[in-house]
N, C-alpha and C positions, 0 to 999 in steps of 0.2 A: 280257694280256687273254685273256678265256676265247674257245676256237674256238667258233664258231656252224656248227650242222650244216645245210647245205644242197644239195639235190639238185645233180644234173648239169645238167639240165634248169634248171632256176630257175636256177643261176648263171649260164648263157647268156644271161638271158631278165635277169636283174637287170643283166647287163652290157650288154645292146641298150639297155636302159632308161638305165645310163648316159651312152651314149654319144648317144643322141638327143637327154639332157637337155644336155649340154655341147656337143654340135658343132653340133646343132638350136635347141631350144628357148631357150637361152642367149641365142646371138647375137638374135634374135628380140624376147627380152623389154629387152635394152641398146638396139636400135633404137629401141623402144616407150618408153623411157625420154627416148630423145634427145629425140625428133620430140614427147613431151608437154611436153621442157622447155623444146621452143622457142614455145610456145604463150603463156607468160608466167608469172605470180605463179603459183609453187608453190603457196600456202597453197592457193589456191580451186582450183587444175588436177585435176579429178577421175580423169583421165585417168592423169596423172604418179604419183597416189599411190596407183591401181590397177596399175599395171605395178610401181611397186617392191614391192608386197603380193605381189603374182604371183612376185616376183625373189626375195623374202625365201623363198618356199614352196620355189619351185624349190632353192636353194640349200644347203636343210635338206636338200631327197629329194638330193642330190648329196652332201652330207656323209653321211648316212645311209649313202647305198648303197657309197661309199667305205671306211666303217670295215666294214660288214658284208662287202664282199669282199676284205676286207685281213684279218679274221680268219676268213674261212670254213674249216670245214673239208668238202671237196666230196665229198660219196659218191656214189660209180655204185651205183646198183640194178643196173645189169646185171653188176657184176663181183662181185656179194658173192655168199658162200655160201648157195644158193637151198635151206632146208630144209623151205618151209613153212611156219615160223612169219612172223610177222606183224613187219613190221622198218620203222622209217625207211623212206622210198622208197616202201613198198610200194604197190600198190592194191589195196584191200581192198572185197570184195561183200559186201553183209551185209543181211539182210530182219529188219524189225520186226518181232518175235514179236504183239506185239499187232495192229496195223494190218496186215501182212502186206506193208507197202511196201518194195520193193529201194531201196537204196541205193548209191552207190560214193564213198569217200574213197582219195584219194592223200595219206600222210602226208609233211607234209613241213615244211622250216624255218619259223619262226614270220613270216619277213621274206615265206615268198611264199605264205605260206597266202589263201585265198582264197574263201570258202565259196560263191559264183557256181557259178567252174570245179571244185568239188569235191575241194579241196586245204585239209587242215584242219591247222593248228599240231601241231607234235608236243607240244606244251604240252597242247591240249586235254583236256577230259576225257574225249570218248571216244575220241581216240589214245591215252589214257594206258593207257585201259581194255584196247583191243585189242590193244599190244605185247605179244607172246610169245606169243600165241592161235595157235590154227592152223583150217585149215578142216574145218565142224564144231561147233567149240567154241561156247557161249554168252559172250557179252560185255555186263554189266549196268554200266550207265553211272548213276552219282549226278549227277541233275539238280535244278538248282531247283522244278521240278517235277515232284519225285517219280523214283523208279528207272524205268528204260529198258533192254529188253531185245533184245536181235538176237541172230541168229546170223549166224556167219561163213560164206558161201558158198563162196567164193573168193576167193585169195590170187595175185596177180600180181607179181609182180620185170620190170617193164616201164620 
């Protein structure tokens, strides 16, 4: 199977995540399972076949997060050759040429992209746009709606 690139950061953070779902959450939702089936008739136990829904969910993110950190491949930002250009990892400033609004992305694996915390898939399109930029440079991003243009302010290996 292909390696999946994911930060230093994120695989920590994807490993807490497992470990909370299996030694936490786990035991938790099998209680919630008990105690609904001691309530009576499955068919009608609204209770019993919301906790297995909950069980089925959980167990996927558990699978998931098992094959993603069984083929990771883990890059530190902090140990790779810092040239300036624009890499996996990086955190990248960058101001809408139009709007004139800053922005900051951290690129990074597709599993902890995040667009809240400001962690965008390196799939993305405008991660795609900014790899190999440097600060400086213009970066035009093909959007659905229409071309978007920034520039790259700053370039962090953090």
């Amino acid at each position: 199977m292909n390696q999946i690139p994911v930060t230093a950061e994120g695989s920590e953070r994807l490993k807490a995540e497992l470990k909370d779902l299996k030694y936490v959450k786990r035991p938790i939702v099998v209680e919630a399972i008990a105690v609904a089936r001691d309530h009576g008739d499955l068919k009608e136990n609204a209770e019993y076949h919301a906790a297995r829904e909950e069980q089925g969910f959980m167990e996927g993110r558990i699978a998931e997060l098992e094959s993603v950190l069984g083929n990771a491949q883990i890059i530190d930002i902090k140990k790779l050759n810092q040239t300036g250009k624009i890499v996996f990892g990086c955190t990248v400033e960058l101001i809408d040429v139009e709007s004139d609004e800053e922005v900051i992305y951290q690129i990074v694996g597709n599993i902890e992209a995040d667009i809240r915390l400001n962690r965008i898939a390196i799939s993305s399109p405008i991660a795609r746009a900014m790899i190999g930029k440097e600060e400086g440079d213009e970066v035009i991003v093909r959007a659905p709606s229409g071309d978007r243009e920034y520039e790259v302010t700053a370039v962090h290996y953090r």
